[in-house]
C-alpha positions in Angstrom: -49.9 313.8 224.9 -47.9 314.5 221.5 -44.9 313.7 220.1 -44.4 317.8 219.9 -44.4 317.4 223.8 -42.9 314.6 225.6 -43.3 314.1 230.0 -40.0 314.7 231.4 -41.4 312.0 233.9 -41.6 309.5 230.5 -38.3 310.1 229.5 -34.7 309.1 231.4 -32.1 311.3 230.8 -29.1 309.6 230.1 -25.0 310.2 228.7 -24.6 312.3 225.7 -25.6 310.0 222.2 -23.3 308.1 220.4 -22.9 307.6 216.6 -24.9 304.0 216.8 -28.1 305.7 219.0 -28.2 307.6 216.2 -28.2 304.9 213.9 -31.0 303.6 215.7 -33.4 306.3 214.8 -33.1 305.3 211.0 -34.7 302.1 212.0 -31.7 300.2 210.2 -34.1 296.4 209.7 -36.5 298.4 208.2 -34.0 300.3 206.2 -32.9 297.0 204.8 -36.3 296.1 203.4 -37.0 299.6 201.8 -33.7 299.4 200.1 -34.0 295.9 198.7 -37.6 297.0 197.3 -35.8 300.1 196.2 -33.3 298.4 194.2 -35.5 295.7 192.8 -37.6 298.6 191.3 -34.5 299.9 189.9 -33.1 296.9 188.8 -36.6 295.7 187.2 -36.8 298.8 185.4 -34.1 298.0 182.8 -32.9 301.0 181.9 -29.5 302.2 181.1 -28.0 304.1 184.4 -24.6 304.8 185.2 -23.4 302.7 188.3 -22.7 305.8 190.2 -26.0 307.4 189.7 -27.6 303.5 190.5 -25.8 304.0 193.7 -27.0 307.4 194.9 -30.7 306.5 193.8 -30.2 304.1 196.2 -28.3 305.7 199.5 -31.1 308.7 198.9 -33.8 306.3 199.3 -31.9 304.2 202.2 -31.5 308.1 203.6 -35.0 308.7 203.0 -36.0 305.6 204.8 -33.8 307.0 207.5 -35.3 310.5 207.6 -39.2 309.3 207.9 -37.8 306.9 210.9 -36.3 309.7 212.8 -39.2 311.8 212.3 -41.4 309.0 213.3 -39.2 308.5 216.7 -39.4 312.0 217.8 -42.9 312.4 217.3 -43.9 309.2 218.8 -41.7 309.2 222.0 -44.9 309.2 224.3 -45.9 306.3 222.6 -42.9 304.7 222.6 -41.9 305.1 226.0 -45.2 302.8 227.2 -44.6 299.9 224.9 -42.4 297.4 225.8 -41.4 296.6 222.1 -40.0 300.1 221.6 -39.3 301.7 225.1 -35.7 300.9 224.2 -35.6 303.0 221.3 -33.0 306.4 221.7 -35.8 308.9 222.5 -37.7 307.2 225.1 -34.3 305.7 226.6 -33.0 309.1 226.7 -30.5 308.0 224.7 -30.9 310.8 222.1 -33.2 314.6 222.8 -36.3 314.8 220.7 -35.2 318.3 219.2 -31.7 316.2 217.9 -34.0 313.0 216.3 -36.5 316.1 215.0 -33.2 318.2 213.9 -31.7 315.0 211.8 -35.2 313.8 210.6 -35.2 317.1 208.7 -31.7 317.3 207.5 -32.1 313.9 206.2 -34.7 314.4 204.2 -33.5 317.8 202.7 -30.5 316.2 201.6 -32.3 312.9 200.0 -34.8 314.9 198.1 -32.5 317.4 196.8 -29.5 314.6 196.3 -32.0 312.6 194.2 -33.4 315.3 192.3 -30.1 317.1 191.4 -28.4 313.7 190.6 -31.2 311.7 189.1 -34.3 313.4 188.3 -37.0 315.0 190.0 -40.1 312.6 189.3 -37.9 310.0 191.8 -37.1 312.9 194.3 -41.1 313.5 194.2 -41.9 310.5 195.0 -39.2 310.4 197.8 -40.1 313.3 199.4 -44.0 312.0 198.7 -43.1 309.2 201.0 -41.3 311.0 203.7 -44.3 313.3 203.8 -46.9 310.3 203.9 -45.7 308.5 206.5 -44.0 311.6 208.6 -47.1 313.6 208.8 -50.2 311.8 207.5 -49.5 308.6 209.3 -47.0 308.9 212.7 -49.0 312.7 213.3 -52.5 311.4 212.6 -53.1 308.1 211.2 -51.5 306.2 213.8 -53.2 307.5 217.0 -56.6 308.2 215.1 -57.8 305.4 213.3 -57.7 301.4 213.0 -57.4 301.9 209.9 -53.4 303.3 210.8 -51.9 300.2 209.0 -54.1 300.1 205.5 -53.5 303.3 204.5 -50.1 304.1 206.3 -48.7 301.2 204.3 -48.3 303.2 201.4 -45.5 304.7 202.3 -43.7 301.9 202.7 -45.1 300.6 199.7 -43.5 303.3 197.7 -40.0 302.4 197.6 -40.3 299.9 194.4 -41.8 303.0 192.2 -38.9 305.8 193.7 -36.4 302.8 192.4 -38.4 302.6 189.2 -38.0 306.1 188.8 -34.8 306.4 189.4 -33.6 304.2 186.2 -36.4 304.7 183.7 -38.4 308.2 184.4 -41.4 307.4 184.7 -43.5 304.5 186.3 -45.2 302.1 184.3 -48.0 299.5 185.4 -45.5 297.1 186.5 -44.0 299.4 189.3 -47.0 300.4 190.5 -47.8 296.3 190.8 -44.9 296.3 192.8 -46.2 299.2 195.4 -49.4 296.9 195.4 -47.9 293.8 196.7 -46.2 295.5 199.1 -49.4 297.6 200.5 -51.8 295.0 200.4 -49.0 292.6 202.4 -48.8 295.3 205.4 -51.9 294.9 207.2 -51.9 290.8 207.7 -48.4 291.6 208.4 -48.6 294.2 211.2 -52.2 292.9 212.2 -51.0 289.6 212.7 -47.9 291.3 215.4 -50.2 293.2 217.1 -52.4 290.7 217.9 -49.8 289.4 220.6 -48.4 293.2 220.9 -51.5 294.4 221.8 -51.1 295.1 225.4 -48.6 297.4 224.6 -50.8 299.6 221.7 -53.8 299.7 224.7 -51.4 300.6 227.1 -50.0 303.6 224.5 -53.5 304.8 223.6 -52.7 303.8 219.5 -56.3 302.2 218.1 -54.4 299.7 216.2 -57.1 296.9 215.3 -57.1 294.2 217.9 -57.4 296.6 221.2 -60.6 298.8 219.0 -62.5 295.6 217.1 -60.9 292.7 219.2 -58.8 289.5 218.5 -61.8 288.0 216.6 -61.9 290.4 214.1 -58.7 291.3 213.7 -58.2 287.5 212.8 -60.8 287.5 210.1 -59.8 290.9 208.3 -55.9 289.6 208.4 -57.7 286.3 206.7 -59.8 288.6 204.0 -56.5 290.3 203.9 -55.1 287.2 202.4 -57.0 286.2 200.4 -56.8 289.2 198.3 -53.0 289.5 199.1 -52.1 286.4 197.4 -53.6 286.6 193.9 -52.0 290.4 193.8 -48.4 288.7 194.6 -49.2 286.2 191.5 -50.0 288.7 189.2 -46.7 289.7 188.1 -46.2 286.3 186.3 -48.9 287.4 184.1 -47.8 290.9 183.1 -44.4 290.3 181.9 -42.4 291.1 185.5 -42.2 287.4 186.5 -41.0 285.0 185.2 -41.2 281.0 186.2 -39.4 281.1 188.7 -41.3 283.9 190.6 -44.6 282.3 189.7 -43.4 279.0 191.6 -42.2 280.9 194.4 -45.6 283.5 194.4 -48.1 280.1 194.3 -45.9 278.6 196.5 -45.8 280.6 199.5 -48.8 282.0 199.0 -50.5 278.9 199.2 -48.1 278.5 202.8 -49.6 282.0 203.6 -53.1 281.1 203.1 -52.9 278.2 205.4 -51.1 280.3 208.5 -53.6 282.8 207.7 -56.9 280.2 208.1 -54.8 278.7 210.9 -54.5 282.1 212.9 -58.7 282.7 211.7 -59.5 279.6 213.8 -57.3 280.1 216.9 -57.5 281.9 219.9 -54.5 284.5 219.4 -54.6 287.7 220.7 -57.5 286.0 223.1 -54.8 286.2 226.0 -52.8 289.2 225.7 -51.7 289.8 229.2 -49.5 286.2 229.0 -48.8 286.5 224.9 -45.4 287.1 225.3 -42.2 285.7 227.1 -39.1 287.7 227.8 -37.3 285.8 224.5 -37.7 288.9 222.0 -40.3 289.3 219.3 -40.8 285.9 218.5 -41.0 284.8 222.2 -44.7 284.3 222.3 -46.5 281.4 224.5 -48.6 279.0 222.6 -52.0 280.7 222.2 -50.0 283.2 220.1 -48.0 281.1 218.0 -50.1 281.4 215.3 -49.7 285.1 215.2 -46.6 284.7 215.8 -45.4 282.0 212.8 -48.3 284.2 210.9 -45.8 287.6 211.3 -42.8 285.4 210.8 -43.6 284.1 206.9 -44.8 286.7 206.0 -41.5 288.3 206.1 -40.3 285.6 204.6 -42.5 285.6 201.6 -42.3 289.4 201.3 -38.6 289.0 200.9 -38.7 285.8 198.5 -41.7 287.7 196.0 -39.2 290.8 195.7 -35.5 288.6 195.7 -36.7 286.7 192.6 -38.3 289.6 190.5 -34.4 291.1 191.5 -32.7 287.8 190.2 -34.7 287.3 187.5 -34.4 290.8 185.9 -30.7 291.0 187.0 -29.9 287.5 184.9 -32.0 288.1 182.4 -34.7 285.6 183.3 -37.6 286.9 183.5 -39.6 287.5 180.0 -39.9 291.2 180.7 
């Protein structure tokens, strides 16, 4: 079964959508992220741009974010509808028809593109529309449900967001920006590995190869720790080419030395082992102790993630950095 044709039997029916299921299908959380990237790219790009123009580079790639999410829901229903993580979302709640999430996915992104390239300029409206292709089409329609491999190279579409911001302000995309997309793609697969080791019931139940149900818990634990280890000397970089400064080295060494350790700590443990009793009923983070590791694992890493890209954005914002 497709996304292009969703089991009535999968599906509830339910009262017409509101504005906030709606909502929904942008994926708001992850939104947040690819906007705070977004803007740190802009921001780090010092470049003379109007405030106005600053804030339409931004709501186009927030939109944009919003448009691939949409996209993503109505192809994935099937999928979605079998996993207790997402079964909740608009389309498999019945919330919201897939032709309506398909029918905004596609407005969305017509109106980002051509907003950012009419407004801004048309390398950053590439690259947007770049993104909404990449993760639209070459991962939800055939990455995801075809290869292990879904999370390495999917990333890069959420990896992009830092270079569109770039873009935006300066034009063009220099070494530095692309360092950016770098942290952020080589972060995604410990990230999402590390969830889906105690997710993973749901992903065999859905039929999605994501690493844990195709190569098992054990090696899913050791490529998130290889992972790592080449993560964490790509988030240090940037002290050394001029886009951190001390303050983001300290925090990069920092936590990336606290990442290291959850990540050998999750290498030696038995998570994802026990898959049918990972979870409790508290949410994402309600796991049972065998996946704590995953767990905590998942957690920081969001945590870092947000700390690497929060002081390249202070620093470049107060003048700190060297750059």
């Amino acid at each position: 079964m497709t996304g292009l044709a969703v089991s009535p039997t999968v599906i509830r029916q339910a009262a017409p959508a509101l504005w906030q299921d709606y909502f929904q299908l942008m994926k708001p959380r992850v939104m947040s992220l690819v906007v705070f990237t977004g803007l740190t790219g802009l921001i780090c790009a010092h470049r003379p741009m109007h405030p106005f123009l600053a804030m339409v580079a931004i709501l186009c790639i927030a939109v944009g974010a919003g448009a691939s999410a949409s996209l993503n829901m109505w192809f994935d229903a099937d999928i979605d509808a079998r996993m207790r993580r997402t079964r909740g979302r608009p389309v498999p709640s019945g919330k919201v028809q897939g032709a309506d999430a398909l029918g905004l996915g596609i407005t969305l992104s017509l109106f980002s593109v051509g907003l950012m390239g009419m407004a801004v300029n048309w390398l950053a409206a590439f690259l947007l529309a770049f993104t909404i292709l990449f993760y639209a089409v070459v991962y939800t329609m055939w990455l995801k449900r075809s290869t292990p491999q879904n999370i390495v190279i999917g990333g890069l579409a959420g990896a992009l967001p830092p270079a569109i911001g770039w873009a935006a302000a300066a034009g063009s995309t220099p070494l530095n920006a692309w360092l950016m997309v770098l942290i952020i793609f080589m972060w995604t697969p410990p990230h999402f590995w590390a969830l889906s080791l105690y997710t993973s019931e749901d992903y065999g139940a859905a039929g999605v190869p994501m690493m844990p149900v195709v190569k098992g818990p054990k090696s899913t634990r050791l490529q998130i720790l290889i992972y790592s280890l080449l993560f964490v000397p790509v988030a240090i970089l940037p002290a050394f080419t001029g886009l951190g400064g001390h303050a983001y080295l300290a925090i990069a060494a920092g936590g990336g030395l606290v990442f290291l350790v959850l990540a050998w700590r999750l290498f030696k443990s038995r998570a994802g082992e026990q898959i049918s009793d990972a979870r409790t009923d508290d949410g994402l983070y309600g796991v049972k102790a065998d996946a704590r590791a995953a767990r905590n694992m998942f957690a920081f890493s969001i945590l870092y993630l947000f700390s690497l890209f929060a002081a390249l954005l202070a620093e470049h914002a107060f003048r700190w950095s060297p750059a």
